[in-house]
N, C-alpha and C positions, 0 to 999 in steps of 0.2 A: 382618382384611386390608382395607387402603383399597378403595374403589371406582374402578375404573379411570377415568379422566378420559373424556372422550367427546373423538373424534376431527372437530376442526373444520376450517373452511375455512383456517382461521390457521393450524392446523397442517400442513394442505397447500402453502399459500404459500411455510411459512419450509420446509418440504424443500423446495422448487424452487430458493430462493433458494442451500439449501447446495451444491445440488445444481453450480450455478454454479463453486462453490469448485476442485471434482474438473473441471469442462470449459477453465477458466483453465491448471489446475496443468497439465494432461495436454498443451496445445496451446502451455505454455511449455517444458513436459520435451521434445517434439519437434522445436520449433525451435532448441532447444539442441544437441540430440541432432545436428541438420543443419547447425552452427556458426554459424547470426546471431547469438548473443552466448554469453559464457562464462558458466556457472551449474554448479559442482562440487557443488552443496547438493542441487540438485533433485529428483535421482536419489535421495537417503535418505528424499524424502519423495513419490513418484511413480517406482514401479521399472518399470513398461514404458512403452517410448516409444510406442508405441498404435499407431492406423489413421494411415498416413499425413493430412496434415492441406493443404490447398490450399496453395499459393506465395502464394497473397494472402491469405490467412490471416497465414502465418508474417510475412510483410511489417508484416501489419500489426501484429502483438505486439511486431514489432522495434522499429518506431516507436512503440508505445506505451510498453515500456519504458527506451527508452533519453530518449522524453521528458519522462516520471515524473522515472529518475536525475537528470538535469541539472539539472533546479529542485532537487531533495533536495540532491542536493551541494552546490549552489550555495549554497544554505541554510546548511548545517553549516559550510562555508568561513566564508561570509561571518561567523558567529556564533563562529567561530575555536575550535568545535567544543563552547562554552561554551553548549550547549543541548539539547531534549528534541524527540522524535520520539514521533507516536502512529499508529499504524497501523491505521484503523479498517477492519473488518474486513479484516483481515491475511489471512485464510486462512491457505494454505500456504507465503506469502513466503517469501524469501530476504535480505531487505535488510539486517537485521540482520549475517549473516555477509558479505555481499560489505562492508559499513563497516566488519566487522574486518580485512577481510583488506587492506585499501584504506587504512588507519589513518587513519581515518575517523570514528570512533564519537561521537556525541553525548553528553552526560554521561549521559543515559539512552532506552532506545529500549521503547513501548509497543507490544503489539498487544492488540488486541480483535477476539473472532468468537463467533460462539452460543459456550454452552459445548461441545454435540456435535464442533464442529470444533475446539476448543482440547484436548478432552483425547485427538484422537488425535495432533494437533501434540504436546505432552506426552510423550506413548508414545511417538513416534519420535525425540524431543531425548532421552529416557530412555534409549531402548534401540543409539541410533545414537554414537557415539565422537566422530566427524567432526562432529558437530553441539552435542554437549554438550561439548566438549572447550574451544570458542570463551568459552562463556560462564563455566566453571569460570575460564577465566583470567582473567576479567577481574573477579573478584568476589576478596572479600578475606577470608571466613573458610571453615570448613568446611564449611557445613552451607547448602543453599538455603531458601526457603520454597515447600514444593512440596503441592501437593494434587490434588484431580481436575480442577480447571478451573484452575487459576491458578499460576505459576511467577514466582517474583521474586528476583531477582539484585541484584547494585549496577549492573550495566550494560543488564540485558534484563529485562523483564516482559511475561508472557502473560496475559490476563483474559477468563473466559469472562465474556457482560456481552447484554442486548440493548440495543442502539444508543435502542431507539425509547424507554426507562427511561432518561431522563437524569440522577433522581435517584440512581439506583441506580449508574449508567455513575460519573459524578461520586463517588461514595461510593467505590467499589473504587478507581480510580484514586489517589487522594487517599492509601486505605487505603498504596498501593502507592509514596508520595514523589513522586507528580506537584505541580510547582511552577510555580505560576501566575505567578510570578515571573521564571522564563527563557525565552528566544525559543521559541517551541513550532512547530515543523511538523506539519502535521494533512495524512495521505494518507488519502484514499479513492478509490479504483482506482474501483470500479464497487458503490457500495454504497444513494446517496443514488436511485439512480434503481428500486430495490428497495422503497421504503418511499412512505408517502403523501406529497402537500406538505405538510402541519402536520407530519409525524414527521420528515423532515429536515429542512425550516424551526426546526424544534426543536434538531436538533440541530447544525446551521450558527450558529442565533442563544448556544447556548451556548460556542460556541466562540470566540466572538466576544467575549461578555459575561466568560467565564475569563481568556485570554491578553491583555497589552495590545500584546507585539509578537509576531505571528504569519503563517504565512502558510498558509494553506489551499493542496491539491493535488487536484484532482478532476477524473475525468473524465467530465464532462459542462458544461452552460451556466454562465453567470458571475450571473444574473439574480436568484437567490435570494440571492448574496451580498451584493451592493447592498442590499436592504431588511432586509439582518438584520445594522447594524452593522458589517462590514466597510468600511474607508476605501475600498481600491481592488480591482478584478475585470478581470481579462483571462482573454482567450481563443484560440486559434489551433485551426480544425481540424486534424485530423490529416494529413490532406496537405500542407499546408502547413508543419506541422513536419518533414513527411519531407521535404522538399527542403530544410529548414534544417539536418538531420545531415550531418554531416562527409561530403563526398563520398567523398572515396577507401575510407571504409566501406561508405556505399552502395553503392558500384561492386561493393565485395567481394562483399555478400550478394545482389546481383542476380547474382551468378557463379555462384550456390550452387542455384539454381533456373530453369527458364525458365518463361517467364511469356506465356504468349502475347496474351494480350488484358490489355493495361494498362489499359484504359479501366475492367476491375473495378476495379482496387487504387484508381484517381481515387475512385469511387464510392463503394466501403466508406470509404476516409480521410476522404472531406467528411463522409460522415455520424457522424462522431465528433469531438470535442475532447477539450481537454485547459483544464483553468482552471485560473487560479490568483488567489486574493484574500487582501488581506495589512493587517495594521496593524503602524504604525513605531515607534512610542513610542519604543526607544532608537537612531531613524534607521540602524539596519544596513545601510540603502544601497540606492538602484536594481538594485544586482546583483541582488537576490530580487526586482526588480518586473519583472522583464523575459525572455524568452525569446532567447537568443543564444548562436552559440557564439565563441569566440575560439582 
């Protein structure tokens, strides 16, 4: 019988970080759950909608993801859908299906998470109808490539992977028909500010050095993308993107809650952004350089 590994500081880490995973999903199943945005998916992969969650809270998930969407879409449009999506640490996402349902879908969409979070993702695409149903259709033989960490399709792929293993990240990916060759959107929600600066310096610089027209989505500062290879980096706090959403929906979800002291929601939004940094090589256009709505 092997000897059991010893239980280190690293390994306490990355539990906090997944831990992350379970406090995102849970605090999007509940704003969902109170109408800021439509998500049919979330509930097969998060079934209680938990402890009530603050009004500035929810405010603020709404704007986070509906500032996420816009760039992503905008992405895929602009690329007339002739491109690849990687979703670094994906966790529990939804994106995949809300771009089928939207017809929408990229010629192929990645995600990556530890392995521990990919093979309960796994078990719940396995054992949920409404969720494996999306990707059986869009694939073209019988039979998937399925094991304990990794699912691949012709239109979706899951990979257990650590981010901070580029060679390795880059190896499975590759395994799995990632093509350096098509415009690639690169989302990470909240992942790069989990690791050192050499380990997402690391992994910004590779993604940089991979793709030649791409566009990074991250939320946090533009500063790391400038020195690692990317042409261009913008940024807008999140307040300031909340007043750029479509009014008559903000008006909606400020209906949905009262909110007494606005001055929090100012406060949380400035101390958050949203980036994005981008190379052109086939000129796909200012649309993806820019944050707007029309």
């Amino acid at each position: 019988m092997a000897a059991r590994q010893p239980f280190t500081d690293t390994d306490t880490a990355d539990e906090a970080v997944r831990t992350t995973c379970d406090d995102a999903s849970t605090c999007k199943r509940f704003a969902t759950s109170k109408g800021y945005w439509k998500d049919p998916y979330i509930q097969y992969f998060v079934r209680s909608v938990g402890e009530r969650k603050a009004p500035e809270i929810n405010r603020g998930y709404y704007a986070r993801v509906q500032g996420m969407n816009h760039l992503l879409d905008a992405f895929i449009r602009k690329a007339e859908c002739d491109c690849q999506v990687i979703n670094l640490g994906a966790g529990l996402d939804t994106t995949f299906w809300r771009l089928k349902d939207q017809n929408l879908m990229p010629r192929k969409f990645f995600e990556v998470d530890f392995p521990t979070i990919v093979a309960r993702k796994i078990h719940n695409i396995k054992t949920k109808p409404p969720l494996s149903k999306p990707i059986i259709e869009t694939h073209s033989t019988d039979s998937l490539l399925l094991d304990a960490h990794s699912l691949d399709s012709d239109r979706y792929c899951i990979v257990g992977a650590d981010l901070r293993d580029i060679s390795s990240l880059d190896e499975k990916l590759k395994k799995f028909q990632l093509n350096p060759e098509l415009p690639t959107l690169l989302l990470s929600e909240c992942v790069l500010v989990y690791m050192t600066p050499s380990q997402s310096s690391n992994l910004v610089h590779w993604a940089a050095e991979t793709f030649h027209t791409a566009m990074f989505i991250n939320y946090e500062q533009k500063e790391r993308f400038l020195k690692t290879s990317w042409e261009n980096a913008d940024a807008l706090d999140m307040m300031t993107i909340y007043s750029m959403l479509p009014q008559e929906d903000v008006a909606r979800i400020e209906r949905l809650e009262f909110l007494d002291e606005k001055e929090l929601l100012q406060q949380l939004l400035q101390h958050y952004s949203i980036c994005w940094a981008t190379k052109d090589k086939l000129n796909l256009g200012k649309t993806t350089l820019c944050f707007r709505y029309t």
